[in-house]
N, CA and C of each residue as an Amber inpcrd file, in Angstrom:
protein
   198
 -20.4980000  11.5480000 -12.4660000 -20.5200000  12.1400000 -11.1490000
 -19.2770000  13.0200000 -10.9830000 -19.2980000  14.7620000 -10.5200000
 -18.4310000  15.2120000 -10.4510000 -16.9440000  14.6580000  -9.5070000
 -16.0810000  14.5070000  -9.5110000 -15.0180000  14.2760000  -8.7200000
 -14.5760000  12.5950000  -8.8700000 -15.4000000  12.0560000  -9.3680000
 -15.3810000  10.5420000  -9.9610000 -13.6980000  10.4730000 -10.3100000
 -13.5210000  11.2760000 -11.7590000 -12.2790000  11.3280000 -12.0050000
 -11.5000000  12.3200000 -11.9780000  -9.9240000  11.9310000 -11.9040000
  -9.0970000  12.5540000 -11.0860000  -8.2480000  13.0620000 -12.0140000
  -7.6540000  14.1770000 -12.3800000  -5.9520000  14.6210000 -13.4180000
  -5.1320000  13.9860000 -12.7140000  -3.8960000  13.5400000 -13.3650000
  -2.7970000  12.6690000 -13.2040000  -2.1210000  14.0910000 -12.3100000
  -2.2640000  15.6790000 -12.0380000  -1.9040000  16.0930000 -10.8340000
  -2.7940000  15.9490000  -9.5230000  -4.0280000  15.9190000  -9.7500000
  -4.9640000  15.2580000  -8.5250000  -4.5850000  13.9050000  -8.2490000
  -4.2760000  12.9620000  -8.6280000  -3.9580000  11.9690000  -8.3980000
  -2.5280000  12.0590000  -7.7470000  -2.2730000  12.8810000  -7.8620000
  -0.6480000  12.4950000  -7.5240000  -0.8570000  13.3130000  -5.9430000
  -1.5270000  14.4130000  -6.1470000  -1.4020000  15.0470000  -4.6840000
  -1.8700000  14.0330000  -3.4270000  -3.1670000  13.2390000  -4.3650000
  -3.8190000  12.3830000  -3.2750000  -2.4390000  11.1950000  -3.1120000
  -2.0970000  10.6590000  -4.1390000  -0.8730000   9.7360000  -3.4890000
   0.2080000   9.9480000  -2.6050000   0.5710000  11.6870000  -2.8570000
   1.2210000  12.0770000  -2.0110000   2.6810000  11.4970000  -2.8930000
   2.8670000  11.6240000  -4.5620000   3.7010000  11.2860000  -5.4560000
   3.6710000  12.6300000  -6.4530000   4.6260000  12.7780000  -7.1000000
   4.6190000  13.4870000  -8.0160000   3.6040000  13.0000000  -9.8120000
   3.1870000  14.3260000  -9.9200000   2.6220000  13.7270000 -11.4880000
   3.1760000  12.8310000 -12.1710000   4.5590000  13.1410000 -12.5450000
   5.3370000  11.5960000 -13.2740000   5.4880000  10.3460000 -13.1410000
   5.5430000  10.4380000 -11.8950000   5.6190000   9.3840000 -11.2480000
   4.0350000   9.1180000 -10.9140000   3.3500000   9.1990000 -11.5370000
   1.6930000   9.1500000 -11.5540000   1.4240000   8.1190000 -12.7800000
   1.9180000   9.2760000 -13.8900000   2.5570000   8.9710000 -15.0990000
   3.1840000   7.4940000 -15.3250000   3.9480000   7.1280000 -14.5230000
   4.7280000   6.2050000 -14.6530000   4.1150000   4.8790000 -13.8900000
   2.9910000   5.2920000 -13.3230000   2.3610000   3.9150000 -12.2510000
   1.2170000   3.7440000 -13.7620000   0.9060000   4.4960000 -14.0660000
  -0.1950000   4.3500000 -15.3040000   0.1100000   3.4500000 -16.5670000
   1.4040000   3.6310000 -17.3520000   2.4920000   2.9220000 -18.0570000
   2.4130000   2.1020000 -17.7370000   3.2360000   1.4690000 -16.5890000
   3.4280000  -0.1040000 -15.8960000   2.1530000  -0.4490000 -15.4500000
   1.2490000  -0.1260000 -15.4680000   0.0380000  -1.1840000 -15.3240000
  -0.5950000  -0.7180000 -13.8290000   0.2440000  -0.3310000 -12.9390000
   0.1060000   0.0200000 -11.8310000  -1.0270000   0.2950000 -10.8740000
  -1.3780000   1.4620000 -11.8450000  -2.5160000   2.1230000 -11.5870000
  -3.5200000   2.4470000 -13.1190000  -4.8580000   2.0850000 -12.8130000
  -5.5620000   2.1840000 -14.2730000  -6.1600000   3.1520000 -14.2420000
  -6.3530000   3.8480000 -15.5130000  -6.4380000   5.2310000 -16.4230000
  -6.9840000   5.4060000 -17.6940000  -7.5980000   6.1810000 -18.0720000
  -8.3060000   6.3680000 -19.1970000  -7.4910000   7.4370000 -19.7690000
  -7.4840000   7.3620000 -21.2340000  -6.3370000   8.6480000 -22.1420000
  -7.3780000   9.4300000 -22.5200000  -7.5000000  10.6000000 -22.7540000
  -8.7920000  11.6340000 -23.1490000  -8.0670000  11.8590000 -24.1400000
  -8.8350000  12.0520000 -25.9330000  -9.0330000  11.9580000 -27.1570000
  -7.6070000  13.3440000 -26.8040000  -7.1970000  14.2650000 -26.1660000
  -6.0600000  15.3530000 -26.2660000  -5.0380000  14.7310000 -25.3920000
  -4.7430000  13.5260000 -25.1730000  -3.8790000  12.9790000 -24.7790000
  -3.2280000  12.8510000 -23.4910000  -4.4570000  13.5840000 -22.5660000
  -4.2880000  13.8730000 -21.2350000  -4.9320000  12.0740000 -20.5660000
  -4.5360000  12.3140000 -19.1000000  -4.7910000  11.0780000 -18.4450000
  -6.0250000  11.2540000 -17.6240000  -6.6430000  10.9730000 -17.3760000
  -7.9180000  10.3310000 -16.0890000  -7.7310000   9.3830000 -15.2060000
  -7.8270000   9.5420000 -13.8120000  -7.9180000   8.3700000 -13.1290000
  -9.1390000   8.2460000 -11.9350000  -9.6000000   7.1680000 -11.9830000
 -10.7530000   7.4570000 -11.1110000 -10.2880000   7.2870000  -9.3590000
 -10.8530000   8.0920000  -8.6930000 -10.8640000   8.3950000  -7.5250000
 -10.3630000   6.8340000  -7.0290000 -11.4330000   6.4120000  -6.9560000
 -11.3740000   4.8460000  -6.5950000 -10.0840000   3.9050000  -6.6410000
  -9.7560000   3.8440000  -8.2330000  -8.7260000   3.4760000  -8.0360000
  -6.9850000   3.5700000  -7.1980000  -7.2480000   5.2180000  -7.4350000
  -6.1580000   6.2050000  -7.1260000  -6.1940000   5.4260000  -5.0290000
  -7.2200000   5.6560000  -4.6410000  -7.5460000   5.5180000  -3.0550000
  -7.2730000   4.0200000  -2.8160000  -7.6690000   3.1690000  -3.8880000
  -7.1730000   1.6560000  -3.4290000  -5.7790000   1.3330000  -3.9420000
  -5.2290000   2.3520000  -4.8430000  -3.4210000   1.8940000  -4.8430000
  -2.9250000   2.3140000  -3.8380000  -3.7600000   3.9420000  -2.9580000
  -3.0020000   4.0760000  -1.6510000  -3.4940000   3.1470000  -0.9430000
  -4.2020000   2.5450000  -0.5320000  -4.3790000   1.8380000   0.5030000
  -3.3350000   0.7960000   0.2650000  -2.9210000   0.0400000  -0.8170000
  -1.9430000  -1.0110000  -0.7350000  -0.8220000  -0.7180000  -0.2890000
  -0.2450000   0.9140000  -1.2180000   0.8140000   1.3850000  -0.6040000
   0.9700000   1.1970000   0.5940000   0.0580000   1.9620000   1.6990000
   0.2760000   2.1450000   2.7900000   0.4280000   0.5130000   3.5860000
  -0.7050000  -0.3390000   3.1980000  -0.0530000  -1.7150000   3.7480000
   1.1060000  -2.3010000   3.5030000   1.5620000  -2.1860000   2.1000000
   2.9420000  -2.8630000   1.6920000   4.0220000  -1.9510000   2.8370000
   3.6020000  -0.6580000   2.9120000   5.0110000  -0.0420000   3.9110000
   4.7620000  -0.5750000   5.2830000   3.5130000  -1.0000000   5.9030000
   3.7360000  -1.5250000   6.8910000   4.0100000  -3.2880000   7.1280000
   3.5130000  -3.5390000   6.1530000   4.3430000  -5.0190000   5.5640000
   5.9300000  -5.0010000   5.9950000   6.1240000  -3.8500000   5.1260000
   7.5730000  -3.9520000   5.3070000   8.2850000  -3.4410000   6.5340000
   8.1820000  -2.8420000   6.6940000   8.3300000  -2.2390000   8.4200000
   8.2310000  -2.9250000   9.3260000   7.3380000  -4.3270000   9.2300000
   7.4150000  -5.2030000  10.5560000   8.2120000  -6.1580000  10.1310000
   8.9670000  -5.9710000   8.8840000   9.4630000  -7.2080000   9.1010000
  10.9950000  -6.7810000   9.4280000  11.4110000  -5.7040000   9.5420000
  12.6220000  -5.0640000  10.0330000  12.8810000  -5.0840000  11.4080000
């Protein structure tokens, strides 16, 4: 399905993070990703939208407790 998956710069715009730091949630386990046979990254929509959603709860997690 077109738009299914995302470039590690689509992903990052939707996180509202930089590519590396895209990069670097992919590494640590963070966020899951597929490597394409030229060594580029994939991430599916889905996932990318449910690490923001945690994000955004963990910051308000944290925010109420200040």
């Amino acid at each position: 399905m077109p738009g299914e998956w995302l470039t590690t710069g689509q992903a990052a715009e939707l996180l509202g993070v930089s590519r590396s730091t895209v990069v670097r949630y992919i590494e640590a386990g963070t966020l899951d990703a597929r490597r394409l046979p030229g060594g580029h990254w994939r991430v599916r929509r889905t996932d990318a939208e449910r690490l923001l959603g945690s994000e955004t709860e963990s910051e308000r997690s944290g925010q109420s407790r200040r």
